[in-house]
C-alpha positions in Angstrom: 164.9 147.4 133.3 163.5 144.3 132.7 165.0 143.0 129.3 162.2 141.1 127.1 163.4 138.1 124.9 162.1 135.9 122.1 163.7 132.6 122.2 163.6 130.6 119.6 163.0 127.1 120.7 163.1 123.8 119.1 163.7 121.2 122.0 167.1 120.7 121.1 170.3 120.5 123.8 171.3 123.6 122.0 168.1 125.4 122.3 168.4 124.3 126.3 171.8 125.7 126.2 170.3 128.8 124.7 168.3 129.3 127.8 171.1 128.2 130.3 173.4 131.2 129.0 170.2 133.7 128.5 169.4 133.4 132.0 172.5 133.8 133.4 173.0 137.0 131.1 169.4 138.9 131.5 168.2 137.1 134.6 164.7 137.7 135.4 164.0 138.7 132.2 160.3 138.2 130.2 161.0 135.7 127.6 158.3 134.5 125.1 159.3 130.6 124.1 159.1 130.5 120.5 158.8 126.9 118.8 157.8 127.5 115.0 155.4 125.2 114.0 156.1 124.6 110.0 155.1 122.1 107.1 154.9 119.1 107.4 153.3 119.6 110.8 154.2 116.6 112.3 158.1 114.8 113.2 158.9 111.6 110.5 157.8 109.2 113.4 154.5 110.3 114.0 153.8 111.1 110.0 154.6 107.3 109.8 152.7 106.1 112.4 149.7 108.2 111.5 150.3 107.2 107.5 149.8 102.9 108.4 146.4 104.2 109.9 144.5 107.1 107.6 141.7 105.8 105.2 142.4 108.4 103.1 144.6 111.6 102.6 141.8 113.9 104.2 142.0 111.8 107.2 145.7 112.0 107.1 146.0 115.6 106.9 143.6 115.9 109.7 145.5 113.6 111.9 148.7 115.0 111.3 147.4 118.5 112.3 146.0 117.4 115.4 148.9 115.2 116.6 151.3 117.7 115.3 150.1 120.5 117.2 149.9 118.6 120.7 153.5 117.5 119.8 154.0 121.3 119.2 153.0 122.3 122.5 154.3 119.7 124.7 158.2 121.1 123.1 157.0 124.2 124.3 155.6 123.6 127.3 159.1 121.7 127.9 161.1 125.3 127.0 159.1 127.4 129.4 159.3 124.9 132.0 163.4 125.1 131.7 163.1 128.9 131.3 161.2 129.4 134.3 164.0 127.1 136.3 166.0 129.5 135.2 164.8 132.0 136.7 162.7 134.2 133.7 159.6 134.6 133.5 158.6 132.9 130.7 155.5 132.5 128.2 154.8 130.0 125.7 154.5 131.2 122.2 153.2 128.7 119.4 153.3 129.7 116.0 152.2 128.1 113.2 153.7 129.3 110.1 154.4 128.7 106.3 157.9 131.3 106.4 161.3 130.6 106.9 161.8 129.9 110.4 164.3 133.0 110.6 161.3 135.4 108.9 159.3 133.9 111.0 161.2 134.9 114.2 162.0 138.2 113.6 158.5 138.7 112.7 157.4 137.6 116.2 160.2 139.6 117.9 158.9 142.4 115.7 154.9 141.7 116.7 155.7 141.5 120.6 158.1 144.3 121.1 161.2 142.4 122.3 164.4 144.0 123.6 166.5 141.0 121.7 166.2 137.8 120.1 168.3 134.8 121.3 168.7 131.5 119.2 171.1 128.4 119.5 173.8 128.6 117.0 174.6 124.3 116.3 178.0 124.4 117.3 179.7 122.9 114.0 182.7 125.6 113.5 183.7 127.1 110.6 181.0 129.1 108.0 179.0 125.7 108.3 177.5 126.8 112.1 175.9 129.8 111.1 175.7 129.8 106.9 172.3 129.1 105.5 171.0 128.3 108.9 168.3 129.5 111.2 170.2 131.8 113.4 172.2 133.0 110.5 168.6 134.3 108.6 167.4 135.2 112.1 170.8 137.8 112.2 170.3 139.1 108.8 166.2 139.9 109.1 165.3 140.8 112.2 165.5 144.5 113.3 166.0 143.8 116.6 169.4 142.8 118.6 170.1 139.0 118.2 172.4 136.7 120.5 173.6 133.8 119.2 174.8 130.8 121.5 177.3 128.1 120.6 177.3 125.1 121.7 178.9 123.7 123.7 180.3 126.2 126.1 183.4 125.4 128.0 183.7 125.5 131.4 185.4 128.9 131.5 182.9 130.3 129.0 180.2 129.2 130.8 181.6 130.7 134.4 182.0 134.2 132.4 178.1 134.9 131.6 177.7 135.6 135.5 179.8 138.1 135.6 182.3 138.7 132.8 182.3 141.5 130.8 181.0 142.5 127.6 183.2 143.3 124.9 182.0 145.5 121.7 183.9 146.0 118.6 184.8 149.4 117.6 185.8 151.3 115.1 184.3 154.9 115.4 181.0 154.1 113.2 177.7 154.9 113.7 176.7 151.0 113.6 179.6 150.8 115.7 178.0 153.6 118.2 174.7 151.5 118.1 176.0 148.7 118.8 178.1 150.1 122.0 174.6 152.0 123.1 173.0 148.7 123.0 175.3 146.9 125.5 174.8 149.7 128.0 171.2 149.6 127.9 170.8 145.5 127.9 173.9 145.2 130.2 173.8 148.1 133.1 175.9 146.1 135.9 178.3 145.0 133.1 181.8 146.2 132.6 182.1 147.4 128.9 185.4 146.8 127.2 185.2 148.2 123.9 187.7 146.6 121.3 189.8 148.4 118.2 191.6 147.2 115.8 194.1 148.4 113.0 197.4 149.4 112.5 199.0 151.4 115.5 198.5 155.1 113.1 194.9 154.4 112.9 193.6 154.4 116.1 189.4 155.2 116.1 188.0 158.2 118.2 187.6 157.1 122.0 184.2 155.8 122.8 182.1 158.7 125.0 182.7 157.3 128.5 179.2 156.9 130.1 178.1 158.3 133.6 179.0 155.6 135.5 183.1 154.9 134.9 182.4 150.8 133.4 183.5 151.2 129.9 187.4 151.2 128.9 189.1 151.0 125.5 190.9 148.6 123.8 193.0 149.4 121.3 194.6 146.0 119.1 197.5 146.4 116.3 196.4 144.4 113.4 200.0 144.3 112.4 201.2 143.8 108.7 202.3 141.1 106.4 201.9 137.5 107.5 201.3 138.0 110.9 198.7 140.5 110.3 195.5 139.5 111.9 192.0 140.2 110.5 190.0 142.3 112.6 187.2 139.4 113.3 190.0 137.3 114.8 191.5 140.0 116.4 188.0 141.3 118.7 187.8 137.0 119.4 191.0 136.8 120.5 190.4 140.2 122.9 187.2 138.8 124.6 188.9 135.3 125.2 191.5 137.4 126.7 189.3 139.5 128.5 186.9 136.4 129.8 184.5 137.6 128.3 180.6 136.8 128.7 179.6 138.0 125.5 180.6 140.0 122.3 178.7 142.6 120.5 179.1 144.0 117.3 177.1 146.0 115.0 176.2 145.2 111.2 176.4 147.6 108.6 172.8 146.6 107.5 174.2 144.9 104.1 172.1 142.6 102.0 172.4 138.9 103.3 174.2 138.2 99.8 176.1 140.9 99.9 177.4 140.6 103.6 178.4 137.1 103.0 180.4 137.6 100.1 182.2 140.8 101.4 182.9 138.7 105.0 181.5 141.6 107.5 183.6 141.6 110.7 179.8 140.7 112.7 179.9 137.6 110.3 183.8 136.8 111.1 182.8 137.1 114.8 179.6 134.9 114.8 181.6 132.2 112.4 184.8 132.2 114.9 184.0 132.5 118.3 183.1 130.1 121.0 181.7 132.7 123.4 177.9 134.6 123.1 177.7 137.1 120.3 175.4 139.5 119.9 174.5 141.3 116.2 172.7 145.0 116.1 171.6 146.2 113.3 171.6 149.8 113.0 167.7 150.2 113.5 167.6 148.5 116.9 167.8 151.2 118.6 164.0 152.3 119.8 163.0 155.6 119.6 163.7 157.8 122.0 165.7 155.6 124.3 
């Protein structure tokens, strides 16, 4: 199948690297290059430029509209040129909006059918790389599947998207299910390793095996007291381990409030690790597929 993306695209080295690790993941893939154009219209140095010369705030406005948007689609036409390098075949999407960017992207994935969504996370660490950020709103809203990339990748991480496999947490749940359905269907030459984790008398019901003998199961022991690991850290630790490409784990659909005070295990995952991760929400899955 070929797997259609939206990319979300600001002209950032992150959003380059976003590409860079897309490609090598769904090569040949249709990817729409999505740079949100929002208020004010226009970057700080142009708006300054374009503020010494106006008459008046009509002309203003005007200008900054019409040098905004050429600005708007040169970044763009800069992300499908890197996109078609890659190797994807890749369309320029320009949208204009007054919505968060997150809204606004989920929308679009929403409007043109895509598979997934991929975004840049900004490489920070800690809560503060995906917290109140695009990607972070992008995760909570949008109904479709939505990989997040750090940045930077190391060397070894980067090696892995070629051909390392793709690790799914598990724990017997039906988001848990989706999520393990969606891996096989956007990753059919992949090796599925699907990761448990509790204490050794609570091991989750096997995964079903599919047709084709690639997925295995991994069970972790969480252990107890101080050395006991949360479950987050745990699946991290188990795709580092494995050399991983990518991790994938379902949400439980919570509230964006709610999920970030109770600390969901696709949160812990997105906050901790340095590899791809990849959030499905439970209504991802198209019909009859």
């Amino acid at each position: 199948m070929t797997v259609r993306a939206v990319l979300g695209y600001d002209g950032s080295p992150a959003a380059a690297g976003a590409i860079e690790a897309g490609a090598q993941l769904f090569p040949g893939a249709h990817a729409w290059i999505t740079y949100l154009w929002v208020p004010p219209f226009a970057s700080e140095q142009i708006r300054r430029r374009l503020w010494a010369q106006a008459r008046n705030i009509d002309d203003l406005i005007a200008a900054e509209d019409r040098e905004g948007e050429r600005e708007a689609r040169r970044i763009t036409a800069m992300g499908v040129t890197l996109a078609g390098a890659a190797g994807w075949d890749a369309t320029p999407l320009l949208e204009r909006t007054y919505a968060a960017e997150g809204t606004a992207i989920a929308q679009t994935a929403e409007r043109v059918d895509a598979d997934l969504v991929i975004v840049a996370a900004r490489g920070l660490g800690g809560a503060a790389s995906v917290l109140g950020s695009v990607s972070d709103m992008v995760v909570h809203y949008c109904s479709r599947p939505v990989l997040v990339v750090p940045q930077p990748l190391l060397s070894e991480e980067y090696d892995a998207l070629l051909d390392g496999p793709i690790v799914v947490g598990w724990d017997g749940s039906e988001s848990a299910g989706t999520a393990l359905q969606t891996a096989e269907r956007l990753f059919p030459d992949r090796r599925i390793v699907a990761v448990s984790v509790d204490d050794a008398t609570k091991v989750p019901a096997q995964p079903d095996a599919d047709s084709n003998g690639r997925l295995v199961h991994v069970h972790i022991d969480r252990g107890r007291g101080r050395q006991a690991r949360g479950t987050a850290t745990a699946i991290v630790a188990a795709a580092d381990e494995q050399r991983a490409a990518a991790v994938v784990v379902g949400s439980r659909g919570r509230s964006a409030v709610r999920e970030i005070i109770l600390g969901s295990v696709a949160m812990g995952v997105l906050h901790e690790s340095h590899r791809p991760v990849m959030v499905v929400p439970n209504r991802s899955q198209p019909e009859g597929s």
